[in-house]
Every structure is written in structure tokens, then in C-alpha cells.
C-alpha positions in Angstrom: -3.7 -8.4 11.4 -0.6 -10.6 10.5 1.6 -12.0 12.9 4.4 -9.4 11.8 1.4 -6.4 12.1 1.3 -7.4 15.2 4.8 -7.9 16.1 5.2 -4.2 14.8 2.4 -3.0 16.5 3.8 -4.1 19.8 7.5 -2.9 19.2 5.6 0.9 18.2 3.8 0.5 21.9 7.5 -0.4 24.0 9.0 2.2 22.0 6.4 4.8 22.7 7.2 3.9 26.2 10.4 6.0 25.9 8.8 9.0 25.5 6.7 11.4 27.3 2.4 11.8 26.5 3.7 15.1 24.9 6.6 13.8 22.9 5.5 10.9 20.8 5.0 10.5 17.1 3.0 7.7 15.9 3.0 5.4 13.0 0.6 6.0 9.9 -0.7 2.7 10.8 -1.2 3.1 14.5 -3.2 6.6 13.7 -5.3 4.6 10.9 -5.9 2.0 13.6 -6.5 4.6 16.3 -9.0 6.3 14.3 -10.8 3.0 13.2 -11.1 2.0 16.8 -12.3 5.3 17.8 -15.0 4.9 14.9 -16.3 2.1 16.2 -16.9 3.0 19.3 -15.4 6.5 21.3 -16.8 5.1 24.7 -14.4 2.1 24.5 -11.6 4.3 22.7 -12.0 6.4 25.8 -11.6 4.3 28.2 -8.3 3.1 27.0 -7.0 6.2 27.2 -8.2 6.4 30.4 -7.0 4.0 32.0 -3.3 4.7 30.0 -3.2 0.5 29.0 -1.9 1.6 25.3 0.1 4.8 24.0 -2.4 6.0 21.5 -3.3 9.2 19.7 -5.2 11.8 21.2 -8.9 12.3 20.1 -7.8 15.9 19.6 -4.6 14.6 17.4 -6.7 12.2 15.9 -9.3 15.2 15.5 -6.7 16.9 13.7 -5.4 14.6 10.9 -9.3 13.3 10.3 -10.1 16.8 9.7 -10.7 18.4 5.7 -7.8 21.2 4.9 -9.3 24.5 5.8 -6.8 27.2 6.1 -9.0 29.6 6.5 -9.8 27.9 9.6 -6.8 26.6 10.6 -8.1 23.0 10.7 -5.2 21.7 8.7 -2.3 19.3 10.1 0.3 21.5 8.4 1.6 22.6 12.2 2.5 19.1 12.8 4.1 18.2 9.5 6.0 21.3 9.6 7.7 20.3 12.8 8.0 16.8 11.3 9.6 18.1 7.8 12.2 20.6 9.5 14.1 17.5 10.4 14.8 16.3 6.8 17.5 18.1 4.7 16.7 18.6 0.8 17.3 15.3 -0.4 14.7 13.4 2.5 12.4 16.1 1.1 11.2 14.2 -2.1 8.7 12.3 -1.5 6.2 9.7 -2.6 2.9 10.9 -2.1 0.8 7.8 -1.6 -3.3 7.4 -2.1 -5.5 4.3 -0.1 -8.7 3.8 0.7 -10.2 2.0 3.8 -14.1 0.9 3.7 -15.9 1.6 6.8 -19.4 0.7 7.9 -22.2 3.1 7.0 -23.4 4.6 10.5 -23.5 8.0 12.4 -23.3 8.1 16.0 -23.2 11.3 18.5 -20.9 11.9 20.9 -19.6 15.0 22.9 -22.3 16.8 21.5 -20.9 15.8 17.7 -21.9 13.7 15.0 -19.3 11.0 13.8 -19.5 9.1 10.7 -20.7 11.7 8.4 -18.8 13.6 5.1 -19.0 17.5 4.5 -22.3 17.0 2.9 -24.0 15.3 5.8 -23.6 11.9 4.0 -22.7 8.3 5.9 -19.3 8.1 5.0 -18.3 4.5 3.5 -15.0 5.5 2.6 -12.0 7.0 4.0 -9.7 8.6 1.4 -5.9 8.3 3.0 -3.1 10.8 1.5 0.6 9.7 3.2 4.1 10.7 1.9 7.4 8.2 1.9 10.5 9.5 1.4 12.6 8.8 -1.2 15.9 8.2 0.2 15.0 8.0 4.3 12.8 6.5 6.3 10.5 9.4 6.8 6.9 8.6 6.3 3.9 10.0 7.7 0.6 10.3 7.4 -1.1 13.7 5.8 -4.8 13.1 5.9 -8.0 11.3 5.8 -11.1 12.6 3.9 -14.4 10.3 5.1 -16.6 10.3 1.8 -19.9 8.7 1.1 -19.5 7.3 -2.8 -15.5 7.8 -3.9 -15.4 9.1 -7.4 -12.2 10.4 -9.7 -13.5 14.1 -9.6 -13.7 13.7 -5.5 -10.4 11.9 -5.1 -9.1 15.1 -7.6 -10.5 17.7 -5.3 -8.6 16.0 -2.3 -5.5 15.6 -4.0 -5.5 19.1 -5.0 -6.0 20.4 -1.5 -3.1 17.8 -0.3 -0.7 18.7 -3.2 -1.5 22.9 -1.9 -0.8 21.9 1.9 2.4 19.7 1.5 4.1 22.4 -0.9 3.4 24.7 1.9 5.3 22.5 4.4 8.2 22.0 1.5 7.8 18.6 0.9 8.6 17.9 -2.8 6.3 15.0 -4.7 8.3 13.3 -7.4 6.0 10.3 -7.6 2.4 9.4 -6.8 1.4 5.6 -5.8 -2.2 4.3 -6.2 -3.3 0.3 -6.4 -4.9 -0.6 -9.7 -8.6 -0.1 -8.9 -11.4 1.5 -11.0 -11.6 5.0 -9.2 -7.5 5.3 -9.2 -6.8 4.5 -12.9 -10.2 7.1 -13.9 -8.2 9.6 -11.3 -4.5 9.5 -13.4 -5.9 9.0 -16.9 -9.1 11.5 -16.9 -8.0 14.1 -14.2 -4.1 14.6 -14.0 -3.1 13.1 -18.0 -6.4 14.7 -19.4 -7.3 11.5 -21.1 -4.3 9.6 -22.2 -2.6 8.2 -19.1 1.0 8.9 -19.4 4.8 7.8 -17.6 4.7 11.2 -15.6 2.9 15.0 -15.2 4.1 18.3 -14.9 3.5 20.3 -11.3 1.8 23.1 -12.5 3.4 25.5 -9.4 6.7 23.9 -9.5 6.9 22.7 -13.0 9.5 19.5 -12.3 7.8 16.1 -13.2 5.5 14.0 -11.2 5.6 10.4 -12.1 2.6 8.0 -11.8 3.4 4.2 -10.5 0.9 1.7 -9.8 1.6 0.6 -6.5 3.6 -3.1 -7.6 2.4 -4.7 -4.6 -1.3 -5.1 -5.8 0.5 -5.6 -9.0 2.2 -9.1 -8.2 -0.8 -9.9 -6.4 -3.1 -9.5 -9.4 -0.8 -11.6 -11.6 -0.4 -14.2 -9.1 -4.5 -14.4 -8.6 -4.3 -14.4 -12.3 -2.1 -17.2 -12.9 -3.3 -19.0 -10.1 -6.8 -19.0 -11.3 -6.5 -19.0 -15.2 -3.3 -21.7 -14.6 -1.9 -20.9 -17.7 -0.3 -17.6 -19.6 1.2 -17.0 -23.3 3.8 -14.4 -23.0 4.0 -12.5 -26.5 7.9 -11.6 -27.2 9.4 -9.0 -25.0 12.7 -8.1 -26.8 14.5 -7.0 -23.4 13.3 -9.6 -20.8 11.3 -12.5 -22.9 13.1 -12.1 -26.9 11.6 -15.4 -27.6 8.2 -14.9 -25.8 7.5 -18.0 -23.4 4.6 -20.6 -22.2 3.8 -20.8 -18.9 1.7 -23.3 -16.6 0.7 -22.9 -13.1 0.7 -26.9 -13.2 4.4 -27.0 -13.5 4.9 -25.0 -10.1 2.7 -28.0 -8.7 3.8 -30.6 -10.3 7.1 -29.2 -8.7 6.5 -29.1 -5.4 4.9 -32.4 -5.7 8.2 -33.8 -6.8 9.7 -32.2 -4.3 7.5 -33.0 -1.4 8.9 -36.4 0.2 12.7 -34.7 0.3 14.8 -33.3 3.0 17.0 -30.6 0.9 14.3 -28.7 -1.5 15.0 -26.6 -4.6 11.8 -24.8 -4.3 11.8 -24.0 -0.6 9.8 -21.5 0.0 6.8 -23.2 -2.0 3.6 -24.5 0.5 0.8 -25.9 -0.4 -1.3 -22.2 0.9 1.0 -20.8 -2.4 -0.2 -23.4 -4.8 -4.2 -23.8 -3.6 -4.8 -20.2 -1.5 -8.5 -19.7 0.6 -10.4 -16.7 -1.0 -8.9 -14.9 2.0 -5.3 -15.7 1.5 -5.9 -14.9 -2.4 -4.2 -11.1 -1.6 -1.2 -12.3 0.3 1.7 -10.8 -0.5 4.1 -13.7 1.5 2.4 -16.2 -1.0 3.1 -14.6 -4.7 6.6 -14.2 -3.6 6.9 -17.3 -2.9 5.8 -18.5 -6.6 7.8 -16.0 -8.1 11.0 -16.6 -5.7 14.6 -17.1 -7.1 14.4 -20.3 -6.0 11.0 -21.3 -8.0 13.0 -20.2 -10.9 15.8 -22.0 -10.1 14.4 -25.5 -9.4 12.3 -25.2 -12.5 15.5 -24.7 -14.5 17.4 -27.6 -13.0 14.7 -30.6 -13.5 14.0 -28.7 -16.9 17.5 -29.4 -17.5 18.6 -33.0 -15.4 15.0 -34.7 -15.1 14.0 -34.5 -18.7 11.4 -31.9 -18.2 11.8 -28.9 -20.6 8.1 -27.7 -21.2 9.3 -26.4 -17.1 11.8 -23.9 -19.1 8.8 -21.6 -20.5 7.5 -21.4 -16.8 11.1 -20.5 -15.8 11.3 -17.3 -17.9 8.0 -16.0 -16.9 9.5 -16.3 -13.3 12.6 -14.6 -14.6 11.1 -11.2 -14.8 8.6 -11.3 -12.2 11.2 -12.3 -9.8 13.5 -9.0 -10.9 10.3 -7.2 -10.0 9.9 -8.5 -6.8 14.1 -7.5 -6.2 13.5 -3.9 -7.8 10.4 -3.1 -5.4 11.2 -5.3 -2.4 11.1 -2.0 -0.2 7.5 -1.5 -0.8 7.0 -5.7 0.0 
């Protein structure tokens, strides 16, 4: 957990504070937390609630949103988001409906005279399949629910989506975009089971008929060209008539030489280079903090101005790949 999770984390807890045990409404990531504690181990996850040192979900709320859609059941978390949606007006209605997955360890325990850890087909779940919804235009989010599965596949991951997309057009939440990351399962999921085979810019909702369009979530995205540069150190940009018209060469070695030029002064160009940016540990290799701060405005900038005043103009081809990775980073820095 980051220093800012945490800082959030704790904010969420004086907040919830305020409120009575009847009258709270938790974060998507305090319920993902809540439920991972509880998975790893209900006696400890008990006794916190016992002893009231944090405000955290329920095991009967958590039971809830854990739980597969069932209406003929009623197991479904459709009460809750129901009370949650009346609040919006039309517009804070469209919403983003967005897909994650959190790995797990493989083991079953019982407790209360119930068997955890285990998917609809009695399998040790590995996986749990997240569905949560942003809005568009507010800051509405929440999350819808959590399907534990054993091996994730694209015909599973269809199945859930199906069951989610039936559930939150019975609440009257409207989907105008989904969001997935970039792995294996996610791209089989849009090309083979919602384009049938040739992935495509958007879908039709078969009940509503308005379009659905698909984005790959552009967080892992400037991560995976960031591990990408930093690895392969150099890239040769074909030409791109509306951001690169001439095409460009970039090296990874000119944002190093950079910051080594820059290392010994007060006032720096490049001030939001370190030295984590320019040589990450495997662990830091997915942080978002450190691609942005390779593809900053002011990267770009100080490339440009010793390209220009310090006789270094191969540094101009690594300034326009930054050119429209940085736009990128300005056009999605909600989701950052």
C-alpha cells in the first residue's frame, strides 16, 4: 500500500466516524480490502469488528456484494445500489463499467458452519472477478460485484458480464464505456465475445441499442510503454500524420544522459526525473508516479532546450515521442 493508499485509507476511517454503524457507505477499495482481510482469516476480521478499532463492512454486507447475482434468490446487491443510484439525476447515470481482477491464495477454510474460498463449482477460487461502475460526469463510483473463480477464462468473464450488464440496467445505470487492462483474458473477452472476432472502437447494447465503447484502461497502458522503453531503451516511431508527421527516434539514454547533466544543479529542467524513474526495482517496474515522471511536460521540455542551446539535437527525436505520451497522460489524468 502507497503512502497516499494509506493516507486515503485513513481519511475514509475519520470520515466514517461521522456517521452512524447503520449509515455508512464504504469505498470500492475499503470493501475489496475488507473482503481480502476477511479471506485471510474471519477470526481476526472478527475481532476487529468486535472490538469497533476500524469502521468496516459487515460480514453480512460483505456477504452481500461477494455473493453471484441470483434473483431468483434475491442474493443480488441490486437493493443497495438502487438506494445508491436514486441519488444521481440522468446525466451522473452513465457510467463506466470497469473489470479487475485480484489473485488470491488457493485455500478453503470453514467457518460458521460455511465453506470460504471456493467458486460455484466447488473449486479453490484463485481469482476474484471485480465489476465497478464510475460515473461519467460525478464522482459516483461503487463497487457492483465480485465473482471468486478457479481458472478466469473469456467465456467465464462473458457469463459474469452478462449477469452484471442485466442487474445494473435494472437499477438504471446506463454503460457508455467498458474499461479493462491489456491482459490475455481481457483482450480474448472484447475481440472473441462482445466484437465476435474483430475487436472494434465500440458495440451495440442489445436491450438498449445506444453504443458501448471499449477502452483499454490507459493506466496499464503508459505503464507498458514505459517498461517497454525502459527495457528495450530505444523506439522507432513510424510517421503519425496528426501527432508524429515526420515519425521520430527515440532513446531511453537521452532521458539519462539528461538527468545526469542535470544532477549537480540547483534549478532543474527535468525536475520530476529520480534516479527510481531511470533504473526501477522489478517491484517499482508498474508505478504509475514513475512513467509520469519520464513522460512529464517538463522531460519534454528540457530535452527541447539542451537539444536546442547545448548542441544536442539527436535529444529532439526523444522530445516528440514525449510530445504525445505526455497529451495522454493530460487527456486521462483522472484515471492517474
Amino acid at each position: 500500500m502507497t503512502s497516499a493508499e494509506k493516507l486515503s485509507f485513513l481519511i475514509e476511517q475519520l470520515r466514517l466516524l461521522l456517521h452512524s454503524e447503520y449509515g455508512r457507505h464504504y469505498s470500492p477499495q475499503l470493501t475489496v480490502f475488507s473482503f481480502l482481510m476477511h479471506a485471510a482469516g474471519s477470526a481476526a476480521y472478527n475481532t476487529l469488528l468486535a472490538e469497533n478499532v476500524l469502521s468496516l463492512p459487515s460480514k453480512t454486507t460483505l456477504a452481500k456484494i461477494t455473493c453471484r447475482l441470483d434473483d431468483d434468490k434475491g442474493l443480488d446487491s441490486s437493493a443497495y445500489l438502487k438506494l445508491r443510484v436514486s441519488k444521481l439525476n440522468e446525466f451522473e447515470r452513465n457510467v463506466v463499467l470497469i473489470i479487475d481482477e485480484i489473485y488470491v491464495a488457493k485455500r478453503a477454510e470453514y467457518s460458521a458452519g460455511e465453506v470460504k474460498g471456493l467458486t460455484g463449482d466447488d473449486a479453490l477460487a484463485s481469482t476474484l472477478l471485480c465489476f465497478m461502475v464510475k460515473s461519467v460526469v460525478a464522482k459516483y463510483k461503487d463497487l457492483v460485484t465480485m465473482y471468486p473463480v478457479s481458472k478466469l477464462t473469456a467465456s467465464t468473464q462473458f457469463d459474469c458480464y452478462s449477469e452484471v450488464m442485466a442487474m445494473l440496467r435494472k437499477v438504471c445505470l446506463n454503460v457508455v464505456a467498458i474499461s479493462v487492462d491489456n491482459a490475455a483474458t481481457n483482450r480474448k473477452f472484447l475481440v472473441d465475445c462482445l466484437c465476435k472476432g474483430d475487436l472494434t472502437t465500440h458495440i451495440t447494447d442489445s436491450v438498449t441499442r445506444q453504443p458501448i465503447y471499449l477502452l483499454f484502461d490507459p493506466v496499464h497502458d503508459l505503464k507498458n510503454v514505459y517498461n517497454n522503453f525502459q527495457s528495450r531503451k530505444e523506439f522507432k516511431c513510424p510517421l503519425m500524420s496528426r501527432n508524429l508527421p515526420a515519425g521520430c527516434h527515440a532513446q531511453f539514454q537521452h532521458i539519462e544522459e539528461l538527468y545526469n547533466l542535470e544532477a549537480d544543479m540547483t534549478l532543474k529542467k527535468a525536475r520530476k526525473l529520480t534516479p527510481a524513474a531511470l533504473q526501477p526495482k522489478s517491484i517499482e517496474k508498474m508505478s504509475v508516479k514513475l512513467a509520469t515522471s519520464v513522460f512529464s511536460e517538463s522531460t519534454r521540455d528540457a530535452l527541447r532546450f539542451y537539444a536546442e542551446h547545448e548542441n544536442k539535437a539527436e535529444w529532439n527525436g526523444t522530445a516528440f515521442l514525449l510530445t504525445p505520451l505526455y497529451q495522454y497522460v493530460s487527456l486521462f489524468s483522472f484515471s492517474l
